[in-house]
N, C-alpha and C positions, 0 to 999 in steps of 0.2 A: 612175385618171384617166379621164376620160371622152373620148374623140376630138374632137376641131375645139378643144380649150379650149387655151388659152396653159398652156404649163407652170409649174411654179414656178421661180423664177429665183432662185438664193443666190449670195451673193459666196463666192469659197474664205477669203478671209482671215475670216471667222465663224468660231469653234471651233465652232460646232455644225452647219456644214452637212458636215462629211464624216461624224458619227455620222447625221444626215438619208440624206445619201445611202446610206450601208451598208444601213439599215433598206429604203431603199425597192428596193434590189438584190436583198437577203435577198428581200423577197415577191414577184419577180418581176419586178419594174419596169426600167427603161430610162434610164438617167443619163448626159446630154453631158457631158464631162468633158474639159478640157484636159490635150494633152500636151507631148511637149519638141516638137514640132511642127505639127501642127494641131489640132482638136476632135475626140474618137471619142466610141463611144457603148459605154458600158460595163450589160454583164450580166451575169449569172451565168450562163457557158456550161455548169454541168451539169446545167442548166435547159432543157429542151425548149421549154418555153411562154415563158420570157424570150426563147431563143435566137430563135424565132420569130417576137417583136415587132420585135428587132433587124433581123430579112429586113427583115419589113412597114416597117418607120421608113422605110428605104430602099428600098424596093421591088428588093431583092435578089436575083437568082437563083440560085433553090437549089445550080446548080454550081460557086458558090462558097465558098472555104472562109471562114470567120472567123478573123483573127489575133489572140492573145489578147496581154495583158501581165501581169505577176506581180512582187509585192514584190519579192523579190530570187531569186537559187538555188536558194538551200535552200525557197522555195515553190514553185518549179518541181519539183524533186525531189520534195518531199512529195504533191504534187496531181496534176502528168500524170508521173512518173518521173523516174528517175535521168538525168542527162545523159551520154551517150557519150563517151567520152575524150574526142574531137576538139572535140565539143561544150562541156565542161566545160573547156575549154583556151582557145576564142574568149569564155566568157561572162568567165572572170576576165581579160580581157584589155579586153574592148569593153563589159560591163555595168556599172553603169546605160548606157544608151546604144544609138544607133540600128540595132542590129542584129537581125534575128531571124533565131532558129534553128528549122529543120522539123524536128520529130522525131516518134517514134514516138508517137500517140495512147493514151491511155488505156483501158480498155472501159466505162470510167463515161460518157465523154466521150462527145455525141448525135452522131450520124452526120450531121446536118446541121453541125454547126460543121466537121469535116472535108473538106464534100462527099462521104462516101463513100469518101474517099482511104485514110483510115490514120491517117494524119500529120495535125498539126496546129501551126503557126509559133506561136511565142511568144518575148517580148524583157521586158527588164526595162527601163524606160523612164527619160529623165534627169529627167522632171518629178515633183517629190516629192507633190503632190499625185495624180496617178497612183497612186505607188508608195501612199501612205497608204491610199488609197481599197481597192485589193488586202489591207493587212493590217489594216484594219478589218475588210474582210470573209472576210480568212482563206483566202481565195481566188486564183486568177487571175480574170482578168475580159476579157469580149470588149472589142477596141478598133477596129474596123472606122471608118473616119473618118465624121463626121459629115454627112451629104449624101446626098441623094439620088444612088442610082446614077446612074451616067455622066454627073455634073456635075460640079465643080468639089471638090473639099474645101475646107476653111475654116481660116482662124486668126483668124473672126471670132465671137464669142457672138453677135451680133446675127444674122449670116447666120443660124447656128444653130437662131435662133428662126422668123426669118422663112418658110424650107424646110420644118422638119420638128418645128417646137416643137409642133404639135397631136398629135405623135406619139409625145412620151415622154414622164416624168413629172417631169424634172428638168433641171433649168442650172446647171451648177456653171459662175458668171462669173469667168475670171480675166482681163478683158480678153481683148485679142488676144496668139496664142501667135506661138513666135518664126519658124513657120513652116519654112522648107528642102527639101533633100531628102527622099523618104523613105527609110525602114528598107533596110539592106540585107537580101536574104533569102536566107540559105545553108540548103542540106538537108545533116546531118550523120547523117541516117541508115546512110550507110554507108559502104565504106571511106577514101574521100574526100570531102572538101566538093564540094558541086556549087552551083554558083550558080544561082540562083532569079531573082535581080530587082537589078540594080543601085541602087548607092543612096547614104545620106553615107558608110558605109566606104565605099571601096576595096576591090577584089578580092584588090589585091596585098598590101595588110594583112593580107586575112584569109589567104592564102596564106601569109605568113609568119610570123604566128603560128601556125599547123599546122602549118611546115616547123619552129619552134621545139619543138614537143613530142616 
C-alpha cells in the first residue's frame, strides 16, 4: 500500500474479507480490526518489519510494549508458551474475555513487541471476528488500539480511517464496537498475580480465582 492513500475498507460480514485480511498479515501488512472493545491493529508480531509499521501507524515509542491477542489457549501455548499454573487457572476462568495475562516472551518473539522487557501481555478476546482472524492466520496477532499515540482510542471505523487510514493496509468494518473498559492486565510470571493495569475484571475476581486453584 502506498502511504497518504485511503485504505481498503471490507465489511466483517463478507466471507472473504477475513481470508483478505489473513493474506495481507501474512505479507506484512497492517489490519484495523474490531474488538469486544474498540479498534486495534492487528500484525504479525514475529514480524520485525510488520511489528514496526504498527510503531509507525501510531507513532509509538519504542518503550512500549505491544499487547497481543490469540484464538484461544492452546494457541497461546503453541506460539509464545505454556501457561503457568496460575496463569492457565485465570484464562479458563476469564477467556474469551477482557483479561490479559504478562507472561514469559518467546525467543522467536522481536525485542521491540516486548520493549526489551521479557514478557509479553496477551488475551484471548470476546470478539469472534478477532478470534478468527488469529486462526486464519495461525497466529497471535498485535492488538495495540487503533489511534494515534496519546489520543483517544476509538469504537469508530470511521475515526479509524480518518487518524491513520493512510497508514495501513486494511478496514475490517464492523461498525462501531461496544467499547468499555479496558483489558485487565495481571503479570502471572511469578509466584503471585501482580496487577498491571485495572480494568473490566475486578482484581478481586482475579484474586479469587488464584485463591480457588
Amino acid at each position: 500500500m502506498t502511504m497518504g492513500t485511503r485504505p481498503m475498507r471490507r465489511p466483517v460480514a463478507d466471507p472473504r474479507t477475513l481470508e483478505e485480511a489473513a493474506a495481507i498479515i501474512r505479507a506484512g501488512g497492517v489490519v484495523a480490526i474490531p474488538t469486544d472493545t474498540l479498534y486495534g491493529l492487528a500484525a504479525d508480531p514475529f514480524n520485525g518489519a510488520a511489528v514496526a509499521r504498527v510503531f509507525g501507524a501510531k507513532g509509538r515509542s519504542p518503550d512500549r510494549a505491544l499487547p497481543l491477542i490469540a484464538a484461544d489457549a492452546e494457541q497461546v501455548a503453541s506460539r509464545l508458551g505454556l501457561l503457568p499454573r496460575m496463569g492457565r487457572k485465570l484464562a479458563a476462568e476469564f477467556w474469551p474475555g477482557p483479561l490479559t495475562l504478562i507472561i514469559s516472551a518467546p525467543p522467536a518473539l522481536p525485542a521491540t513487541v516486548t520493549a526489551g522487557s521479557g514478557k509479553v501481555g496477551v488475551r484471548v478476546p470476546g470478539h469472534p471476528t478477532a478470534r478468527a482472524l488469529c486462526r486464519a492466520c495461525q497466529s497471535p496477532l498485535t492488538a495495540t488500539s487503533a489511534n494515534v499515540t496519546d489520543h483517544p482510542p476509538t469504537d469508530d471505523p470511521d475515526e479509524v480511517e480518518r487518524t491513520i487510514g493512510n497508514r495501513i493496509d486494511l478496514l475490517l468494518d464492523a461498525g462501531r464496537t461496544p467499547g468499555g473498559p479496558p483489558s485487565t492486565v495481571v503479570d502471572v510470571t511469578g509466584e503471585t498475580p501482580q496487577l498491571v493495569r485495572r480494568g473490566a475484571i475486578l482484581w478481586e475476581q482475579v484474586l479469587a480465582c488464584v485463591d480457588q486453584a
